[in-house]
C-alpha positions as CSV (number, residue, x, y, z in Angstrom):
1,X,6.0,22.1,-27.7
2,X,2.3,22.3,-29.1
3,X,0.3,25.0,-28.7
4,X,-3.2,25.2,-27.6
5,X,-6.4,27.5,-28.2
6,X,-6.1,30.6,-26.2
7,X,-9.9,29.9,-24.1
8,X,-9.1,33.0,-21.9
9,X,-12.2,34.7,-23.5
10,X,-14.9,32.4,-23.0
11,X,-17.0,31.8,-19.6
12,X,-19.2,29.2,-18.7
13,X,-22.5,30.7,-20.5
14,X,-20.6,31.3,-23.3
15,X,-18.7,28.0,-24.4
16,X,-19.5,25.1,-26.5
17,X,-22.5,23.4,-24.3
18,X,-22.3,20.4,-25.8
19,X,-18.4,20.2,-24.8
20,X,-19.8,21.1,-21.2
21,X,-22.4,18.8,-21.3
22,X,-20.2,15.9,-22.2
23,X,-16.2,16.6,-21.5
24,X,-14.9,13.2,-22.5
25,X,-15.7,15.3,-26.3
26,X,-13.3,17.3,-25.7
27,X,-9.9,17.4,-26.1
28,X,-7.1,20.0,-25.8
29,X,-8.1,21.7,-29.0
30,X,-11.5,22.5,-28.1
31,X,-11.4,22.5,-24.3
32,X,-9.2,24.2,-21.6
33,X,-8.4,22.2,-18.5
34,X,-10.0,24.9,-16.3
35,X,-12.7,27.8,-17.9
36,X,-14.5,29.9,-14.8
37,X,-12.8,27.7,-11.7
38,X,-14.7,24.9,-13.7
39,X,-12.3,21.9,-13.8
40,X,-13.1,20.0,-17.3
41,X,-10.0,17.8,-17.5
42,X,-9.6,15.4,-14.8
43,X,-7.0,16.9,-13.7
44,X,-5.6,20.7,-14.0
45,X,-2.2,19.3,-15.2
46,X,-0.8,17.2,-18.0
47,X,1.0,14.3,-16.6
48,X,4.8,14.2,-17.7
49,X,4.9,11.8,-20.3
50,X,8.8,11.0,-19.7
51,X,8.3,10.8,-15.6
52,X,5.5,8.1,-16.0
53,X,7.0,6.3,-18.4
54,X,10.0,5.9,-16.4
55,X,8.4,4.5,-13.9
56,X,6.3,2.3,-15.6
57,X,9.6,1.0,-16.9
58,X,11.0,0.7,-13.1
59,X,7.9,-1.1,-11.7
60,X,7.7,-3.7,-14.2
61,X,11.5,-4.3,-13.6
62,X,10.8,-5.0,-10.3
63,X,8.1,-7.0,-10.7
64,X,9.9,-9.4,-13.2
65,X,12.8,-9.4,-10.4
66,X,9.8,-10.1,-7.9
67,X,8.8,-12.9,-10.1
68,X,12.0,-14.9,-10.7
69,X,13.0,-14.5,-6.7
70,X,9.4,-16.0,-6.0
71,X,9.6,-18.5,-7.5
72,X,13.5,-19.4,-6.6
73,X,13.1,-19.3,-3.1
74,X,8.9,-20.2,-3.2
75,X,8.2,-17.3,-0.9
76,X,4.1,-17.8,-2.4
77,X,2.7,-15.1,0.1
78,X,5.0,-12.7,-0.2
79,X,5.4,-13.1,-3.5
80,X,1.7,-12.1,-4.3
81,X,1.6,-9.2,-2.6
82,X,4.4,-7.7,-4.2
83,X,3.6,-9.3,-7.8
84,X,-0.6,-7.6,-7.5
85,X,1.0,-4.1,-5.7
86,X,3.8,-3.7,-8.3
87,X,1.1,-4.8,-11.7
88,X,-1.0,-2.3,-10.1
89,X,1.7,0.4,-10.2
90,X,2.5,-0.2,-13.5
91,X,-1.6,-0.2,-14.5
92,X,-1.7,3.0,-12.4
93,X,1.1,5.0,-14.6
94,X,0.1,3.5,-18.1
95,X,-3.1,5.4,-17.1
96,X,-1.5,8.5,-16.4
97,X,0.0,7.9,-20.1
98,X,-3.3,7.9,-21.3
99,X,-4.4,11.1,-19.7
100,X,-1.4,12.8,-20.8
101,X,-3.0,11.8,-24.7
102,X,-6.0,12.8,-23.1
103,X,-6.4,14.7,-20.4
104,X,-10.5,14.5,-20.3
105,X,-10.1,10.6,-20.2
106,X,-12.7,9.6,-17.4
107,X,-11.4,6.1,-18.2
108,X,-7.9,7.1,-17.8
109,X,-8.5,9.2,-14.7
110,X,-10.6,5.7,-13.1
111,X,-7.6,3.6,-14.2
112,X,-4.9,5.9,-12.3
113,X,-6.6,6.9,-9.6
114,X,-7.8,3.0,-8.4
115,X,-4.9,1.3,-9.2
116,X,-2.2,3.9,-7.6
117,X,-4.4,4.2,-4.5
118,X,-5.1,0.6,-4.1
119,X,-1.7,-0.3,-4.5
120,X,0.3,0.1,-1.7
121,X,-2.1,-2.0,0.3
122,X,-0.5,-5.3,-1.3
123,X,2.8,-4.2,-0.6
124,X,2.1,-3.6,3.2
125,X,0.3,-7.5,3.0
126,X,3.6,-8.4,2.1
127,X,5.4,-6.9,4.3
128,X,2.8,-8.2,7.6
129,X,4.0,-11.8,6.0
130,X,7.7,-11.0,6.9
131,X,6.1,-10.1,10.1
132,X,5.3,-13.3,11.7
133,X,8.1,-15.4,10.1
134,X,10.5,-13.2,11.9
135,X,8.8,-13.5,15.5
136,X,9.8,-17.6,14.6
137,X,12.7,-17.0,13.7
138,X,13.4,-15.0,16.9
139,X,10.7,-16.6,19.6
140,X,7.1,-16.6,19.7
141,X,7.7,-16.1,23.2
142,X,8.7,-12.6,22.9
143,X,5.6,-11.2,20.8
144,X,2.4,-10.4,22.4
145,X,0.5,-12.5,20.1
146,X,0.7,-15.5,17.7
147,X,2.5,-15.7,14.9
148,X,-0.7,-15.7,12.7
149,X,-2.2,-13.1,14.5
150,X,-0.1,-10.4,13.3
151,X,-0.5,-11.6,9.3
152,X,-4.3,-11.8,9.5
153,X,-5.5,-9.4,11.4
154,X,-3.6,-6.9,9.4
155,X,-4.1,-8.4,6.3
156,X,-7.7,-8.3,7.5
157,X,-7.3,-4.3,8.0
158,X,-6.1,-3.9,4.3
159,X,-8.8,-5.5,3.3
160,X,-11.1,-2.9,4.9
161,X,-8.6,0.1,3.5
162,X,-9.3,-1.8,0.2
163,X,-12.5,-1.7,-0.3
164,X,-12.8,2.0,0.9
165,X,-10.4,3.1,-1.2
166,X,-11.4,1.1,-4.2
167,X,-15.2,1.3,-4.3
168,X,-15.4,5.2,-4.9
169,X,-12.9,5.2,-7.8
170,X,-14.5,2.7,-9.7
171,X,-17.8,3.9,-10.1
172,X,-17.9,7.4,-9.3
173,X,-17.7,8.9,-12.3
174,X,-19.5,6.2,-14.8
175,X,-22.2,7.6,-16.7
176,X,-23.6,4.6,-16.9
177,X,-23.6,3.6,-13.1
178,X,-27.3,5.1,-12.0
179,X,-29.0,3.9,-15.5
180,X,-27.5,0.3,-14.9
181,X,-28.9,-0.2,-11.6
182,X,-32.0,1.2,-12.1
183,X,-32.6,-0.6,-15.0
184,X,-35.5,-3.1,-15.1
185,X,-33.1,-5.3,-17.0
186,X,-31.1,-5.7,-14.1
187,X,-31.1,-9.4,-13.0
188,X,-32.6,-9.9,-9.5
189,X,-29.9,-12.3,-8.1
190,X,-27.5,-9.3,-8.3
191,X,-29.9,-7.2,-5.8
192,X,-27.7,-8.8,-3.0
193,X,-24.4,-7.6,-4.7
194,X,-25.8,-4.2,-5.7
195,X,-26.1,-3.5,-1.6
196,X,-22.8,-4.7,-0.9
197,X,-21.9,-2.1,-3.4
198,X,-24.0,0.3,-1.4
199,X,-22.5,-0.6,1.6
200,X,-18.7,-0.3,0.9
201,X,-19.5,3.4,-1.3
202,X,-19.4,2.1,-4.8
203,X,-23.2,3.3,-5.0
204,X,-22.5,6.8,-3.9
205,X,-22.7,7.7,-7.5
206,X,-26.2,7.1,-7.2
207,X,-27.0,10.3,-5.8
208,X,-28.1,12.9,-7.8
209,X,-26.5,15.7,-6.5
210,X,-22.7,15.3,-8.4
211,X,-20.6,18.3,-6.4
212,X,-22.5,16.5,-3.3
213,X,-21.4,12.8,-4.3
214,X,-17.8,13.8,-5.1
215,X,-17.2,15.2,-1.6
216,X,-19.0,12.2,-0.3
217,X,-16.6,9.8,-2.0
218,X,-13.8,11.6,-1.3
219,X,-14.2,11.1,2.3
220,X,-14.8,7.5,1.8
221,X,-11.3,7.0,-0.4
222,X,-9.7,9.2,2.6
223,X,-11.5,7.4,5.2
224,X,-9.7,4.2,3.8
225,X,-6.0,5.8,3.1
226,X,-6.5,6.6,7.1
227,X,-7.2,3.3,8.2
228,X,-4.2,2.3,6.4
229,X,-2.3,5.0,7.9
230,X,-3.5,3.8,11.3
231,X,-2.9,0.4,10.9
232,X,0.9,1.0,9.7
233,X,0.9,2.7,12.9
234,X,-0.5,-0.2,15.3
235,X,1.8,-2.6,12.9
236,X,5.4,-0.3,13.6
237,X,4.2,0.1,17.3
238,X,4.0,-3.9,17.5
239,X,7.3,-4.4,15.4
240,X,8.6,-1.6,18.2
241,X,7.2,-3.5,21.0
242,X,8.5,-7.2,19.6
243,X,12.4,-5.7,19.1
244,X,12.2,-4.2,22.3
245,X,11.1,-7.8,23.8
246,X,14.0,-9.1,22.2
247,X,16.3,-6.7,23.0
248,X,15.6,-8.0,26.6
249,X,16.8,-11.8,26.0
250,X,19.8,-10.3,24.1
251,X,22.4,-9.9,27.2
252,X,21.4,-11.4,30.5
253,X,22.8,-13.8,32.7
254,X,22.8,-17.7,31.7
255,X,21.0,-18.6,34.4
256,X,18.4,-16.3,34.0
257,X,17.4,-17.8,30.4
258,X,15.9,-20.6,31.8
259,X,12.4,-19.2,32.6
260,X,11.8,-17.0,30.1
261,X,8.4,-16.4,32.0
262,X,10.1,-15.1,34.6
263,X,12.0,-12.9,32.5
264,X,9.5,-11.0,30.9
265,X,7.7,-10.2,34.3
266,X,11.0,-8.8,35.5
267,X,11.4,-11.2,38.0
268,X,14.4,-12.8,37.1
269,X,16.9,-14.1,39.3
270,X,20.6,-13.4,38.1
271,X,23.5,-15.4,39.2
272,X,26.3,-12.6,40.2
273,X,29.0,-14.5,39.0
274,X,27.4,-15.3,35.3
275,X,29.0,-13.8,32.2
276,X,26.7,-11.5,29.8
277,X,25.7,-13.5,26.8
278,X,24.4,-11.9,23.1
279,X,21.6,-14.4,23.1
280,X,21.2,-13.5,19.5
281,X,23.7,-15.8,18.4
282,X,24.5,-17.9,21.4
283,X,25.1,-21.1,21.1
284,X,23.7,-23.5,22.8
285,X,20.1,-24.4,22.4
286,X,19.7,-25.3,26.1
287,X,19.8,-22.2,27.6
288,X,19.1,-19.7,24.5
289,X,15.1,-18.5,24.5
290,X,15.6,-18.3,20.7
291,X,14.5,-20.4,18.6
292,X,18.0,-22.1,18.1
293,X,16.9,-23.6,14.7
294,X,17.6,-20.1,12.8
295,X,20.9,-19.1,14.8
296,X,22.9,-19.2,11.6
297,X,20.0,-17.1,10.2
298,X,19.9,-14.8,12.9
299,X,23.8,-14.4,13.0
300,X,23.8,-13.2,9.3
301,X,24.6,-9.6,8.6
302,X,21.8,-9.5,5.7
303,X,19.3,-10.6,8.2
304,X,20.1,-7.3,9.9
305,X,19.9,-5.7,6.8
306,X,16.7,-7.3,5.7
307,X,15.3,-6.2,8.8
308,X,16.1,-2.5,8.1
309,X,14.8,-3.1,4.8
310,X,11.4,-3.7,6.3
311,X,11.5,-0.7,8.6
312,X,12.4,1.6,6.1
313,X,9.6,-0.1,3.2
314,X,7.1,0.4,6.2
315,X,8.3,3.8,6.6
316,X,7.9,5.1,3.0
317,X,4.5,3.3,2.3
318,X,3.6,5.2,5.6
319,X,5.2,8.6,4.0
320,X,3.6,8.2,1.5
321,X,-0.4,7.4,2.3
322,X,-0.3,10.5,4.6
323,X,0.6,12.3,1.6
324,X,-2.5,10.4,0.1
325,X,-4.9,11.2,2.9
326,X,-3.6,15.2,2.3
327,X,-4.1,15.2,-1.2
328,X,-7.6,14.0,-1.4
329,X,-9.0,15.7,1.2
330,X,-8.6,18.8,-0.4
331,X,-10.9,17.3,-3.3
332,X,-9.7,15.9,-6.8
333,X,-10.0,20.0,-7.4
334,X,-7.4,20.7,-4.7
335,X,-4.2,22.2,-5.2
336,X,-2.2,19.3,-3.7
337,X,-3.8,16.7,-6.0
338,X,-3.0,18.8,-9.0
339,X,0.9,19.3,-8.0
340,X,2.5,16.9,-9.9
341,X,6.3,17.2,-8.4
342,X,4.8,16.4,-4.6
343,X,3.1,13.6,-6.5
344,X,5.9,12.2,-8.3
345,X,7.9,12.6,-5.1
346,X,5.5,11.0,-2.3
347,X,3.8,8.8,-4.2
348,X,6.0,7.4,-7.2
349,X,9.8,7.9,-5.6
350,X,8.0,6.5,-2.2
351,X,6.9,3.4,-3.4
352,X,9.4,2.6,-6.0
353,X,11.9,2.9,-2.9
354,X,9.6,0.9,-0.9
355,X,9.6,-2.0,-3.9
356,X,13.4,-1.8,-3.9
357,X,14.3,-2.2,-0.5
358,X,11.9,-5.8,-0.6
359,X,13.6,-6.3,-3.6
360,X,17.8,-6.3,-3.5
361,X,16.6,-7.4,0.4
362,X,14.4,-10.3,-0.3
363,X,13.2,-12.5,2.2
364,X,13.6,-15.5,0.6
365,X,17.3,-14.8,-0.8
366,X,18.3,-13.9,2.5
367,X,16.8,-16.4,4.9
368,X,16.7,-19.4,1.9
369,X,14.0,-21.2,0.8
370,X,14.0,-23.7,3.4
371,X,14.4,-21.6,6.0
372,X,11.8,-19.4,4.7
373,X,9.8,-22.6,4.2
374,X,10.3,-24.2,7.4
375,X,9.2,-20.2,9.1
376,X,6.3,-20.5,7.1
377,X,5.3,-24.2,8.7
378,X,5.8,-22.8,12.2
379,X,4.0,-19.1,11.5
């Protein structure tokens, strides 16, 4: 193990300026992580070369296994969420390889912290796809909304969590950033981008006041890892609120299937002498309110499993951006985002076992390609 320069001596007014003045100089020869409270590094640990390594490794695994199944079964959407959320986490811990080589990497720091915080946001895109093939597969008559509702309004939402989160890692820390824009060489047909910019928090740097603009951005990256948070939420409560419309049409008389209108008003009227009936994989088209061209998909024990697939994928990206919204808000400074262990644990383990249940589940494998195709015509 290599040892490093005792700085327990020095203070503030007393070390290298020029180091202070400019950290990405340093390195840990001439530098401590912390000196006086002062955080120098970008962070007051040095990532675990092995841990991030390995789960380089694992991401790009699964995103080669992503790859080949997309393309098999042609499942296009889903395909590019999980294909841009798993290159991200890959991007995301090759950066926290390069600040374990160089812990006062700014570029580094940028890499890790946009990619890993950006990331998850693809996978839950993928995962709202899923969403409104199933309500065809099932009925459209048991959801609240349309089909395409549920995929673009939440897609819409990570959008928004997006550009929170990704505005304020990008530019908050370049030198570079308040010289740029102010320069006179700055072309004018940009003026229209440069308050776009403004607008989503990428500008925030601007301000001159640095302890004043981190906190500022902070709020804005935690302001998007909420509105994720919130719209997993409103996604698991509609998912809740489709299975348990479902559940409804599973067992009830025959003659009660007929007006499904009826039905979900509570005003149907059952024939005493009619036999229960799992609707889920009855057979006649007639009488069934499901959509009787995926009964064979629908009678499938990996359907069922897909489906807990999707809850528990939902479940550990939702773990793990309230562990997100906790660790920031205590500042890049806090204790929580300098514990490794929690951050190898909620972040890494969560979303590698969020990748893996959309993965040995896949959509496409398990419903087909044309069955996935012919959901995708009707969504």
């Amino acid at each position: 193990m290599t040892k490093y320069p005792d700085f327990s001596n020095y203070t503030l007014a007393t070390f290298n300026q020029t180091l202070l003045q400019d950290t990405s100089l340093c390195t840990l020869e001439t530098c401590p992580l912390i000196l006086d409270g002062y955080l120098l590094g970008e962070m007051t640990y040095i990532p675990s070369l092995g841990g991030n390594v390995f789960y380089a490794i694992i991401f790009a695994l699964i995103v080669l296994i992503q790859v080949y199944q997309g393309l098999k079964y042609r499942t296009w959407g889903f395909l590019v969420g999980m294909f841009c959320g798993g290159v991200l986490e890959v991007i995301g811990y090759v950066a926290r390889i390069i600040i374990h080589n160089n812990p006062f990497s700014s570029d580094g720091f940028i890499m890790y912290l946009c990619c890993l915080t950006i990331a998850p946001a693809f996978l839950s895109a993928a995962i709202y796809i899923c969403l409104s093939r199933i309500i065809i597969i099932y009925t459209p008559d048991a959801a609240r909304f349309k089909p395409q509702f549920y995929s673009y309004s939440f897609m819409a939402s990570d959008f928004v969590s997006l550009v929170l989160q990704a505005s304020f890692p990008t530019w908050w820390r370049s030198r570079s950033f308040q010289s740029w824009f102010s320069s006179e060489s700055f072309p004018r047909t940009f003026a229209d981008a440069q308050f776009v910019l403004k607008a989503a928090g990428g500008a925030i740097a601007s301000t001159a006041d640095t302890r004043h603009t981190e906190h500022v951005g902070v709020h804005v990256m935690v302001a998007g890892l909420a509105f994720q948070v919130i719209s997993l939420a409103v996604f698991a409560a509609l998912c809740a609120d489709f299975y348990l419309s479902v559940t409804k049409l599973k067992k009830v008389p025959i003659a009660s299937t007929i007006n499904l209108g009826e039905l979900k008003e509570n005003k149907t009227s059952a024939v005493q002498d009619s036999q229960p009936v799992d609707l889920a994989t009855y057979q006649s088209p007639n009488d069934s309110p499901l959509n009787p061209e995926f009964l064979e998909i629908r009678s499938s024990r990996s359907h069922h499993h897909l489906m807990i697939a999707l809850f528990l994928a939902t479940f550990f990206i939702f773990v793990r951006s309230i562990f997100r919204c906790a660790e920031l808000s205590g500042g890049f400074a806090g204790s929580l985002a300098n514990d490794q262990a929690s951050f190898m644990i909620l972040e890494g383990v969560m979303i590698i076992l969020a990748m893996a249940c959309l993965t040995v589940w896949h959509p496409g494998r398990i419903w087909t390609k044309s069955g996935w195709k012919s959901a995708t015509s009707k969504a």
